[in-house]
DRENBA-980870 format. One record per residue (C-alpha): residue in one letter; chain; x, y, z. Coordinates in pm, whole numbers, plus 50000, padded with zeros to 5 digits. Layout:
N
{aa->a, ch->A, u->X, v->Y, w->Z}
...
END
This chain:
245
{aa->x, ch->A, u->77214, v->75043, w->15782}
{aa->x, ch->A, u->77081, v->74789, w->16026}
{aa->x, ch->A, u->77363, v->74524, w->15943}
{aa->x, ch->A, u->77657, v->74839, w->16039}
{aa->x, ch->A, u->77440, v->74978, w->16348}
{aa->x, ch->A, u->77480, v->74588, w->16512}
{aa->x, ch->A, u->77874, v->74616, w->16386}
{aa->x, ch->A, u->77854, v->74855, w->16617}
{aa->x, ch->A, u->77768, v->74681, w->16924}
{aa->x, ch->A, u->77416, v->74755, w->16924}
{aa->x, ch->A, u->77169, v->74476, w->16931}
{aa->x, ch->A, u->76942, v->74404, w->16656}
{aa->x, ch->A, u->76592, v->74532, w->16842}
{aa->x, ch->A, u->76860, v->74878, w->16935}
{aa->x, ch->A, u->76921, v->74891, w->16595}
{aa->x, ch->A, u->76588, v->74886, w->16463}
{aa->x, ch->A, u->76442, v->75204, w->16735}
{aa->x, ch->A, u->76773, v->75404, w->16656}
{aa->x, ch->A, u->76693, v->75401, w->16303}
{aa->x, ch->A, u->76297, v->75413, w->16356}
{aa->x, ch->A, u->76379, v->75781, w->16586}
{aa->x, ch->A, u->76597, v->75888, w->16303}
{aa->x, ch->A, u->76312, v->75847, w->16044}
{aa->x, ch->A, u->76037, v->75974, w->16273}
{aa->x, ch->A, u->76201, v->76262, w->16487}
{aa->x, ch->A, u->76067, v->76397, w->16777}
{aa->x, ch->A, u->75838, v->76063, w->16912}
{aa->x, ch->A, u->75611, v->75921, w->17133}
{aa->x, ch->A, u->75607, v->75507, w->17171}
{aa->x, ch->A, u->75367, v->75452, w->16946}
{aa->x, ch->A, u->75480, v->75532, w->16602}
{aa->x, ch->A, u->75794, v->75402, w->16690}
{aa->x, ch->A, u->75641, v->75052, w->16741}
{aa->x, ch->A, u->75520, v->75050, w->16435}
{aa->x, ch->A, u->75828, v->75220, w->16232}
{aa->x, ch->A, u->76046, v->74967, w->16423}
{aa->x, ch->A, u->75886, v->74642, w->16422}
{aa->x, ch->A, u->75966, v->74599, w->16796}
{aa->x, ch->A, u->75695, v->74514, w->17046}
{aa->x, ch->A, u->75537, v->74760, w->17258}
{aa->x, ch->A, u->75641, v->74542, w->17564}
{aa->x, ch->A, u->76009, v->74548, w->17478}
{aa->x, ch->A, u->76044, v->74918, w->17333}
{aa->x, ch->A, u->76104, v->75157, w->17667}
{aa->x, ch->A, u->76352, v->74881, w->17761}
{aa->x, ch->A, u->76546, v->74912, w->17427}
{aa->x, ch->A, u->76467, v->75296, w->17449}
{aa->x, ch->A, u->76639, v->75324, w->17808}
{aa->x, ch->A, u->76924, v->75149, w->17694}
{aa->x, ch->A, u->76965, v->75365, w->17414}
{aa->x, ch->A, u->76949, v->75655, w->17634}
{aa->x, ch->A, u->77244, v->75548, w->17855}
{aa->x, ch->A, u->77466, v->75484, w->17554}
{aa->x, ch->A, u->77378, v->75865, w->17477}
{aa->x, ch->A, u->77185, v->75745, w->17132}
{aa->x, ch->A, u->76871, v->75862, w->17236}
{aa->x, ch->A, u->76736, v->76193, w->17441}
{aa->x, ch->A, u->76397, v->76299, w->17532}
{aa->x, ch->A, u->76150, v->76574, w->17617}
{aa->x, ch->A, u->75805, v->76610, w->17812}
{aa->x, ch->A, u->75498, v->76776, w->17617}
{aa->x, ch->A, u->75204, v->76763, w->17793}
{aa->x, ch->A, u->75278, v->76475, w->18070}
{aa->x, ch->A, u->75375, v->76278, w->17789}
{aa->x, ch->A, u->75796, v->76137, w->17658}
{aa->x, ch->A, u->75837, v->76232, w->17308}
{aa->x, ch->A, u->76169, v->76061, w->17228}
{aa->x, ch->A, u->76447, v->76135, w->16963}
{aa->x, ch->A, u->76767, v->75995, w->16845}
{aa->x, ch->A, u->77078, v->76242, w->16932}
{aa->x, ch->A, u->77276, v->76364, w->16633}
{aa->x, ch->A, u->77425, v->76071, w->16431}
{aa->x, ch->A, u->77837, v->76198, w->16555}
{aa->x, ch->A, u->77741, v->76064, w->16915}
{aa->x, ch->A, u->77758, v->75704, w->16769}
{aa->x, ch->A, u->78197, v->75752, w->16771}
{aa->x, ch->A, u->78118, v->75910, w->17103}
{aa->x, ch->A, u->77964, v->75586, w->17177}
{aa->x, ch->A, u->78269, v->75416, w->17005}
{aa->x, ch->A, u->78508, v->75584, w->17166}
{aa->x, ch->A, u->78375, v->75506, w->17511}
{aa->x, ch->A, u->78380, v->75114, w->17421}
{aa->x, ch->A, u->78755, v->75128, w->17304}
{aa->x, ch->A, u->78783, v->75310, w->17679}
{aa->x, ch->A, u->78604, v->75049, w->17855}
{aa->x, ch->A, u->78762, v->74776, w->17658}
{aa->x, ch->A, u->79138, v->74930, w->17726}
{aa->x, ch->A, u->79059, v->74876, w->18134}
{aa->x, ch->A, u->78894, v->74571, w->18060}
{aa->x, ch->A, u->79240, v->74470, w->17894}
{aa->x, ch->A, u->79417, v->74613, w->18177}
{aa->x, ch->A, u->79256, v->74472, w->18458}
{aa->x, ch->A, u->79281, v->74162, w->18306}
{aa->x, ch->A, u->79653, v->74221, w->18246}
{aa->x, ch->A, u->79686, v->74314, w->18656}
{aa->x, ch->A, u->79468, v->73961, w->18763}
{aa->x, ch->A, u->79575, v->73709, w->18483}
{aa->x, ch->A, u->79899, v->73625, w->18680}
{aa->x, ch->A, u->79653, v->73533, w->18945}
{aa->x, ch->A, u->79401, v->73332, w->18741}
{aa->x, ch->A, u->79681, v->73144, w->18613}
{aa->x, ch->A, u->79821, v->73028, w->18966}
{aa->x, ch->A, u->79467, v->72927, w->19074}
{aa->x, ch->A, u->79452, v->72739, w->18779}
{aa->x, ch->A, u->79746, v->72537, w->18808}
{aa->x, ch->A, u->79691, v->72471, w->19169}
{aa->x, ch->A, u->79353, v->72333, w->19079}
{aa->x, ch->A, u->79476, v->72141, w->18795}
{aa->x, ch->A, u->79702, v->72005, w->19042}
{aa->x, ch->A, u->79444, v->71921, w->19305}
{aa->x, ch->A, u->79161, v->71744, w->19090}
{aa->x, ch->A, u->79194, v->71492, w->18809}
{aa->x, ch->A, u->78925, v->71278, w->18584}
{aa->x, ch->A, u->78993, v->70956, w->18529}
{aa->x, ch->A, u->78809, v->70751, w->18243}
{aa->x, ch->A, u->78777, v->70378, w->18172}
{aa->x, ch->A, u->78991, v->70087, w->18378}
{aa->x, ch->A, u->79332, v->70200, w->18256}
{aa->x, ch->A, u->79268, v->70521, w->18379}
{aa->x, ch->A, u->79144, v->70384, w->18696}
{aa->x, ch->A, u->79447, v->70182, w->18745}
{aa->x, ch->A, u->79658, v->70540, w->18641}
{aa->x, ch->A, u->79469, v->70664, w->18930}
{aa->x, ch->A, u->79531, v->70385, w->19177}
{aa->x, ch->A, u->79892, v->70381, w->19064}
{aa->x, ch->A, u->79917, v->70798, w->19199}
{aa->x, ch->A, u->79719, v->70677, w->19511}
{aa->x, ch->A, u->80071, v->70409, w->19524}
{aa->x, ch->A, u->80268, v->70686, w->19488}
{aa->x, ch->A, u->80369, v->70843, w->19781}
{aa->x, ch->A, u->80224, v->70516, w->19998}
{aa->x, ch->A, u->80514, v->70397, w->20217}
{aa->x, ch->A, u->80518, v->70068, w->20381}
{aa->x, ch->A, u->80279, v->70051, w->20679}
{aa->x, ch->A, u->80075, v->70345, w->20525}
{aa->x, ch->A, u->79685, v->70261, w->20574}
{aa->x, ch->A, u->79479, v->70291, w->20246}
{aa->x, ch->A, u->79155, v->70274, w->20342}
{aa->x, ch->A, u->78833, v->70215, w->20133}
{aa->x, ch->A, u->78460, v->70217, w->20159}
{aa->x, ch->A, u->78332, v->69981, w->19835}
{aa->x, ch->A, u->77974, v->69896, w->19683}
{aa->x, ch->A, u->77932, v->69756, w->19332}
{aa->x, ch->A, u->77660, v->69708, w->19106}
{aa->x, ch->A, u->77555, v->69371, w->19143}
{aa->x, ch->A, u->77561, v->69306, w->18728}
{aa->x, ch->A, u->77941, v->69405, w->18723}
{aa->x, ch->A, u->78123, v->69237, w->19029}
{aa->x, ch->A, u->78312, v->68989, w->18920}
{aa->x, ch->A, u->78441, v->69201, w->18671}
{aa->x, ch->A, u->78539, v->69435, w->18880}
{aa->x, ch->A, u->78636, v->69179, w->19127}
{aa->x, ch->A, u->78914, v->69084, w->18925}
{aa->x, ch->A, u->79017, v->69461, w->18831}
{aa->x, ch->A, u->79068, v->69489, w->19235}
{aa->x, ch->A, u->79242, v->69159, w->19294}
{aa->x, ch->A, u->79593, v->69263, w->19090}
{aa->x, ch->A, u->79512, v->69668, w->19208}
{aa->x, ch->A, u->79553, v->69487, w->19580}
{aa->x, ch->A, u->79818, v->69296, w->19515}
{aa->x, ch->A, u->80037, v->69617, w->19390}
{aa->x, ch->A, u->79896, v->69776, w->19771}
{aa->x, ch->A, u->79973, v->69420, w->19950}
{aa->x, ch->A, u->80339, v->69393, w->19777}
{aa->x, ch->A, u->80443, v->69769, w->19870}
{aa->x, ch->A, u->80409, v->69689, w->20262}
{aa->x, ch->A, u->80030, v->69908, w->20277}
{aa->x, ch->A, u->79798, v->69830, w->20529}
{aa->x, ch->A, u->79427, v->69780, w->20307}
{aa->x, ch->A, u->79135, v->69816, w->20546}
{aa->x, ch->A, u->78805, v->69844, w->20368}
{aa->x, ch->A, u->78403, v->69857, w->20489}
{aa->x, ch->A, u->78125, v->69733, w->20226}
{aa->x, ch->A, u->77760, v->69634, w->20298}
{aa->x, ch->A, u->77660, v->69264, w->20461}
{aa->x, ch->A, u->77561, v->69186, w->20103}
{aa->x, ch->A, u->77873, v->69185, w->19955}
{aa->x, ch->A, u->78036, v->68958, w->20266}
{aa->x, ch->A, u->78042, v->68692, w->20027}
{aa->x, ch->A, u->78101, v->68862, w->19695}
{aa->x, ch->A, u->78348, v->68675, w->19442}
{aa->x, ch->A, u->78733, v->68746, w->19522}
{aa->x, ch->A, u->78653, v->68830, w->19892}
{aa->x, ch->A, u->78829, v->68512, w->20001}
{aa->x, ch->A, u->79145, v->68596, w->19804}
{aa->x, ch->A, u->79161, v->68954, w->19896}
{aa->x, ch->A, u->79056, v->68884, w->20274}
{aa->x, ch->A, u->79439, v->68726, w->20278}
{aa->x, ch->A, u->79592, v->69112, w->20248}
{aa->x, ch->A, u->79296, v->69302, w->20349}
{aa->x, ch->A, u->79126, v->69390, w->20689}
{aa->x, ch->A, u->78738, v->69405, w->20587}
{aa->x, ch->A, u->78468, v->69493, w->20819}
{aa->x, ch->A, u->78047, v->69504, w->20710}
{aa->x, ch->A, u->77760, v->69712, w->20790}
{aa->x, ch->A, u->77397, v->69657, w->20726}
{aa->x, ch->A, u->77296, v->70046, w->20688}
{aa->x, ch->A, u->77415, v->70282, w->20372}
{aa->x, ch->A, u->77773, v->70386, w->20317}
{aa->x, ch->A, u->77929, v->70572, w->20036}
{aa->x, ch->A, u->77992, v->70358, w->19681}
{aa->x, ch->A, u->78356, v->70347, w->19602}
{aa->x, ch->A, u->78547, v->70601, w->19792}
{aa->x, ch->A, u->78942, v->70544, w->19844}
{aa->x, ch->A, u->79202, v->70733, w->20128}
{aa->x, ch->A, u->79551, v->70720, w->20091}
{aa->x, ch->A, u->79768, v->70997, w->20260}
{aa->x, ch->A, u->79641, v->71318, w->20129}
{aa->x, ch->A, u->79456, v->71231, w->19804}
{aa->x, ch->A, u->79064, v->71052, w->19786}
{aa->x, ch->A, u->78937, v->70865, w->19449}
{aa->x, ch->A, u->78588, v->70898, w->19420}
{aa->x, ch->A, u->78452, v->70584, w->19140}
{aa->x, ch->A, u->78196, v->70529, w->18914}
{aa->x, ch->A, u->78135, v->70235, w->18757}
{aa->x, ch->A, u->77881, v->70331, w->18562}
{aa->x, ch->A, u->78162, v->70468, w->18291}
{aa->x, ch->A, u->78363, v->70367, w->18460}
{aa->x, ch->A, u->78537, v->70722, w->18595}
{aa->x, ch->A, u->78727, v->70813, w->18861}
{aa->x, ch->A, u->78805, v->71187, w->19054}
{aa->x, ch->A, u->79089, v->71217, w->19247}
{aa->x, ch->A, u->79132, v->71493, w->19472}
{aa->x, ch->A, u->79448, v->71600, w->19652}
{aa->x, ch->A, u->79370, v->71797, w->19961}
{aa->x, ch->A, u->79450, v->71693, w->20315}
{aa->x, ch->A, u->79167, v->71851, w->20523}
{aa->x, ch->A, u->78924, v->71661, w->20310}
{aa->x, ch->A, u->79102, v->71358, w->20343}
{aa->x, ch->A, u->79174, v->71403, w->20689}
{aa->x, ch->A, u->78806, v->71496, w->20747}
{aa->x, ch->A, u->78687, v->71136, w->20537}
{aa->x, ch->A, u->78980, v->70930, w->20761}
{aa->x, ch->A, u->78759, v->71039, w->21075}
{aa->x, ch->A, u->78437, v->70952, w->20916}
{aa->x, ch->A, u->78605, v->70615, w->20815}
{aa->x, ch->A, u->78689, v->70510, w->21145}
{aa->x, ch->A, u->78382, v->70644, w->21287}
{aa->x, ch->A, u->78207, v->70338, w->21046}
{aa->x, ch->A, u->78483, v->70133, w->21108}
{aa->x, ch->A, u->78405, v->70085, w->21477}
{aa->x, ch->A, u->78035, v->70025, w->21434}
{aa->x, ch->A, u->78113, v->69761, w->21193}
{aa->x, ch->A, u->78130, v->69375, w->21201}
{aa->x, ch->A, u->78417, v->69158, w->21070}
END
Protein backbone atom coordinates (compact mmCIF):
# COMPACT_ATOMS: atom_id res chain seq x y z
CA UNK A 1 0.00 0.00 0.00
CA UNK A 2 2.82 2.37 0.75
CA UNK A 3 4.48 1.94 -2.81
CA UNK A 4 0.58 3.09 -4.53
CA UNK A 5 -0.08 5.88 -1.71
CA UNK A 6 3.50 7.70 -3.08
CA UNK A 7 2.03 6.85 -6.87
CA UNK A 8 -0.18 9.03 -5.69
CA UNK A 9 1.73 12.06 -5.07
CA UNK A 10 2.11 11.66 -1.51
CA UNK A 11 5.52 11.57 -0.01
CA UNK A 12 6.90 8.63 1.61
CA UNK A 13 6.75 10.06 5.52
CA UNK A 14 2.64 11.14 4.13
CA UNK A 15 2.33 7.82 3.22
CA UNK A 16 3.40 6.16 6.21
CA UNK A 17 0.81 8.59 8.86
CA UNK A 18 -2.10 8.09 6.24
CA UNK A 19 -1.83 4.49 6.60
CA UNK A 20 -0.73 4.60 10.44
CA UNK A 21 -4.48 6.84 11.03
CA UNK A 22 -6.17 4.21 8.99
CA UNK A 23 -4.90 1.36 11.27
CA UNK A 24 -5.27 3.30 14.51
CA UNK A 25 -8.52 5.49 14.07
CA UNK A 26 -9.40 8.19 16.07
CA UNK A 27 -5.52 9.40 17.38
CA UNK A 28 -3.48 11.41 19.34
CA UNK A 29 0.47 11.94 18.16
CA UNK A 30 1.73 9.47 20.01
CA UNK A 31 0.63 6.14 18.81
CA UNK A 32 0.91 7.39 15.54
CA UNK A 33 4.71 7.86 15.98
CA UNK A 34 5.10 4.70 16.78
CA UNK A 35 2.54 2.95 14.15
CA UNK A 36 4.29 5.16 11.53
CA UNK A 37 7.87 5.10 12.06
CA UNK A 38 8.03 8.92 11.59
CA UNK A 39 9.66 11.14 14.18
CA UNK A 40 7.80 12.99 16.65
CA UNK A 41 9.55 16.23 15.35
CA UNK A 42 8.37 15.75 11.79
CA UNK A 43 4.74 14.22 12.42
CA UNK A 44 2.28 17.52 12.95
CA UNK A 45 4.14 18.81 9.88
CA UNK A 46 3.26 15.69 7.76
CA UNK A 47 -0.15 15.68 9.69
CA UNK A 48 -0.95 19.42 8.55
CA UNK A 49 -0.15 18.66 5.20
CA UNK A 50 -2.33 15.84 5.16
CA UNK A 51 -5.05 17.90 6.43
CA UNK A 52 -4.94 20.45 3.56
CA UNK A 53 -5.00 17.71 0.93
CA UNK A 54 -8.36 16.71 2.84
CA UNK A 55 -6.62 13.13 3.91
CA UNK A 56 -6.77 13.79 7.36
CA UNK A 57 -9.52 15.57 9.86
CA UNK A 58 -9.49 16.07 13.50
CA UNK A 59 -11.35 16.56 16.76
CA UNK A 60 -10.65 18.12 20.36
CA UNK A 61 -11.28 15.80 23.55
CA UNK A 62 -10.26 17.25 26.49
CA UNK A 63 -7.76 20.17 25.22
CA UNK A 64 -6.17 17.56 23.39
CA UNK A 65 -6.11 16.75 18.83
CA UNK A 66 -7.13 13.28 18.34
CA UNK A 67 -6.52 12.89 14.60
CA UNK A 68 -8.07 10.53 11.89
CA UNK A 69 -7.71 9.75 8.31
CA UNK A 70 -11.02 10.85 6.21
CA UNK A 71 -12.79 8.04 4.37
CA UNK A 72 -10.44 6.30 1.85
CA UNK A 73 -12.91 7.92 -1.52
CA UNK A 74 -11.36 11.44 -0.62
CA UNK A 75 -7.97 10.14 -2.04
CA UNK A 76 -9.78 10.61 -6.05
CA UNK A 77 -11.04 13.77 -4.45
CA UNK A 78 -7.49 14.46 -3.89
CA UNK A 79 -6.80 13.13 -7.48
CA UNK A 80 -9.13 14.92 -9.06
CA UNK A 81 -7.99 18.24 -7.65
CA UNK A 82 -4.27 17.49 -8.99
CA UNK A 83 -5.55 16.72 -12.63
CA UNK A 84 -7.37 20.41 -11.92
CA UNK A 85 -4.34 22.06 -10.83
CA UNK A 86 -2.22 20.37 -13.37
CA UNK A 87 -4.84 21.39 -16.38
CA UNK A 88 -4.09 25.38 -15.34
CA UNK A 89 -0.68 24.58 -14.79
CA UNK A 90 -0.77 23.33 -18.55
CA UNK A 91 -2.69 26.27 -19.48
CA UNK A 92 -0.86 28.95 -18.07
CA UNK A 93 2.03 27.58 -19.42
CA UNK A 94 0.32 27.35 -22.82
CA UNK A 95 -0.67 31.42 -22.40
CA UNK A 96 3.36 32.39 -21.29
CA UNK A 97 5.43 29.81 -23.38
CA UNK A 98 5.24 32.14 -26.48
CA UNK A 99 6.86 34.54 -24.14
CA UNK A 100 9.55 32.32 -22.59
CA UNK A 101 10.49 31.41 -25.96
CA UNK A 102 11.16 35.11 -27.24
CA UNK A 103 13.20 35.84 -24.07
CA UNK A 104 15.04 32.97 -24.83
CA UNK A 105 16.06 33.64 -28.19
CA UNK A 106 16.85 37.20 -27.47
CA UNK A 107 19.20 35.99 -24.79
CA UNK A 108 20.65 33.37 -26.86
CA UNK A 109 21.25 36.11 -29.14
CA UNK A 110 22.84 38.48 -26.65
CA UNK A 111 25.40 36.11 -24.75
CA UNK A 112 27.70 33.44 -26.15
CA UNK A 113 30.56 30.99 -24.50
CA UNK A 114 33.43 30.64 -26.18
CA UNK A 115 35.94 27.68 -25.38
CA UNK A 116 39.59 27.07 -26.29
CA UNK A 117 41.70 29.45 -28.97
CA UNK A 118 39.59 28.55 -31.99
CA UNK A 119 36.72 29.59 -30.27
CA UNK A 120 38.40 32.66 -29.16
CA UNK A 121 39.40 33.54 -32.59
CA UNK A 122 35.34 32.60 -33.61
CA UNK A 123 34.74 35.23 -31.13
CA UNK A 124 37.21 37.86 -32.29
CA UNK A 125 36.14 37.11 -35.84
CA UNK A 126 32.09 38.33 -34.66
CA UNK A 127 33.84 41.27 -32.80
CA UNK A 128 35.32 41.86 -36.94
CA UNK A 129 32.08 41.61 -38.00
CA UNK A 130 30.27 44.57 -38.15
CA UNK A 131 33.82 46.70 -37.53
CA UNK A 132 34.06 49.22 -40.39
CA UNK A 133 37.18 50.97 -41.24
CA UNK A 134 38.07 53.69 -38.70
CA UNK A 135 35.89 51.84 -36.05
CA UNK A 136 37.89 51.94 -32.56
CA UNK A 137 38.23 48.45 -30.88
CA UNK A 138 39.39 49.07 -27.76
CA UNK A 139 40.94 46.68 -25.13
CA UNK A 140 42.06 46.54 -21.57
CA UNK A 141 44.70 43.27 -21.44
CA UNK A 142 46.61 41.41 -18.48
CA UNK A 143 48.08 37.93 -18.89
CA UNK A 144 49.37 35.41 -16.72
CA UNK A 145 52.90 35.79 -16.70
CA UNK A 146 53.51 31.69 -17.42
CA UNK A 147 51.40 32.01 -20.72
CA UNK A 148 52.44 35.31 -22.62
CA UNK A 149 54.22 34.51 -25.27
CA UNK A 150 51.82 32.10 -26.13
CA UNK A 151 49.28 34.19 -26.11
CA UNK A 152 51.42 36.84 -27.53
CA UNK A 153 51.48 35.17 -30.67
CA UNK A 154 47.57 34.21 -30.62
CA UNK A 155 47.15 38.26 -30.56
CA UNK A 156 49.75 39.15 -33.14
CA UNK A 157 47.69 37.46 -36.38
CA UNK A 158 44.08 38.40 -34.25
CA UNK A 159 45.68 42.20 -34.77
CA UNK A 160 46.69 41.90 -37.94
CA UNK A 161 42.97 40.78 -39.17
CA UNK A 162 41.87 44.36 -36.93
CA UNK A 163 45.02 46.35 -38.54
CA UNK A 164 44.16 45.02 -42.27
CA UNK A 165 40.27 45.92 -42.01
CA UNK A 166 41.12 49.81 -41.49
CA UNK A 167 40.20 49.48 -37.23
CA UNK A 168 41.64 51.77 -34.99
CA UNK A 169 43.26 49.18 -31.88
CA UNK A 170 43.81 51.24 -28.74
CA UNK A 171 44.55 49.11 -25.73
CA UNK A 172 45.66 49.89 -21.76
CA UNK A 173 47.69 47.03 -19.79
CA UNK A 174 49.75 47.39 -16.56
CA UNK A 175 53.58 49.04 -16.55
CA UNK A 176 54.63 45.41 -16.25
CA UNK A 177 53.69 44.26 -19.37
CA UNK A 178 55.34 47.60 -21.26
CA UNK A 179 57.86 45.33 -22.39
CA UNK A 180 56.06 42.03 -22.80
CA UNK A 181 57.10 39.85 -25.99
CA UNK A 182 55.25 41.02 -29.32
CA UNK A 183 54.68 44.59 -27.90
CA UNK A 184 57.17 45.97 -30.41
CA UNK A 185 55.40 44.31 -33.37
CA UNK A 186 51.94 45.12 -32.33
CA UNK A 187 52.93 48.79 -31.13
CA UNK A 188 53.25 49.29 -35.23
CA UNK A 189 49.11 49.02 -35.54
CA UNK A 190 48.21 49.64 -32.05
CA UNK A 191 47.89 52.81 -29.79
CA UNK A 192 48.93 51.37 -26.18
CA UNK A 193 48.92 53.37 -23.10
CA UNK A 194 50.10 51.83 -19.21
CA UNK A 195 49.00 52.25 -15.77
CA UNK A 196 50.63 51.26 -12.58
CA UNK A 197 47.24 50.63 -10.49
CA UNK A 198 44.64 47.53 -11.24
CA UNK A 199 42.55 47.33 -14.37
CA UNK A 200 40.31 44.62 -15.60
CA UNK A 201 42.16 41.24 -17.24
CA UNK A 202 41.15 40.85 -20.81
CA UNK A 203 38.15 42.85 -21.63
CA UNK A 204 37.48 43.80 -25.49
CA UNK A 205 34.88 46.83 -27.05
CA UNK A 206 33.93 46.84 -30.43
CA UNK A 207 30.63 48.65 -31.46
CA UNK A 208 27.97 47.10 -29.43
CA UNK A 209 29.36 43.70 -28.30
CA UNK A 210 32.27 43.17 -25.16
CA UNK A 211 34.45 39.76 -24.90
CA UNK A 212 35.20 39.09 -21.53
CA UNK A 213 38.61 36.27 -21.51
CA UNK A 214 39.92 33.78 -19.51
CA UNK A 215 42.90 32.25 -20.00
CA UNK A 216 42.77 30.02 -17.52
CA UNK A 217 40.61 27.57 -20.07
CA UNK A 218 40.95 29.50 -22.08
CA UNK A 219 37.04 30.89 -22.50
CA UNK A 220 35.59 33.71 -23.73
CA UNK A 221 31.79 35.57 -23.11
CA UNK A 222 30.63 37.78 -25.50
CA UNK A 223 27.87 39.97 -24.82
CA UNK A 224 25.88 42.05 -27.28
CA UNK A 225 24.24 44.97 -25.60
CA UNK A 226 24.97 48.60 -26.28
CA UNK A 227 24.33 50.32 -22.89
CA UNK A 228 26.89 48.01 -21.40
CA UNK A 229 29.23 48.64 -23.97
CA UNK A 230 28.58 52.14 -24.13
CA UNK A 231 28.82 52.29 -20.30
CA UNK A 232 32.60 50.21 -20.50
CA UNK A 233 33.67 52.82 -23.65
CA UNK A 234 33.30 55.66 -20.88
CA UNK A 235 35.12 53.77 -18.27
CA UNK A 236 37.82 53.06 -21.00
CA UNK A 237 38.55 56.47 -21.74
CA UNK A 238 38.21 57.51 -18.27
CA UNK A 239 41.66 55.04 -17.82
CA UNK A 240 42.77 56.02 -20.98
CA UNK A 241 43.46 59.63 -19.98
CA UNK A 242 45.17 58.82 -16.70
CA UNK A 243 47.44 56.61 -18.51
CA UNK A 244 51.07 56.84 -19.84
CA UNK A 245 52.26 55.92 -23.36
Amino acid sequence: MLTELKKLGLTDGEARVYIALLKTGSSTVGPVVKQSGVAYSKVYEIIERLIKKGLVTYIIKEKTKHFQATNPENLKAYLEKKQEDLDGQKTALDSILPSITKISKETAEEAEIFIGKKGLRTAYEILLEDAKKNDDFLFFITLPKEKVEEIAEFYSRIGRRFRDAGVNLKGISHETYRNAPGTKETALWTKMRYVNFPIPSTLDICKDKILLISWEKPAGFLIRSQELADNLRGYFYSVWEKAKQ
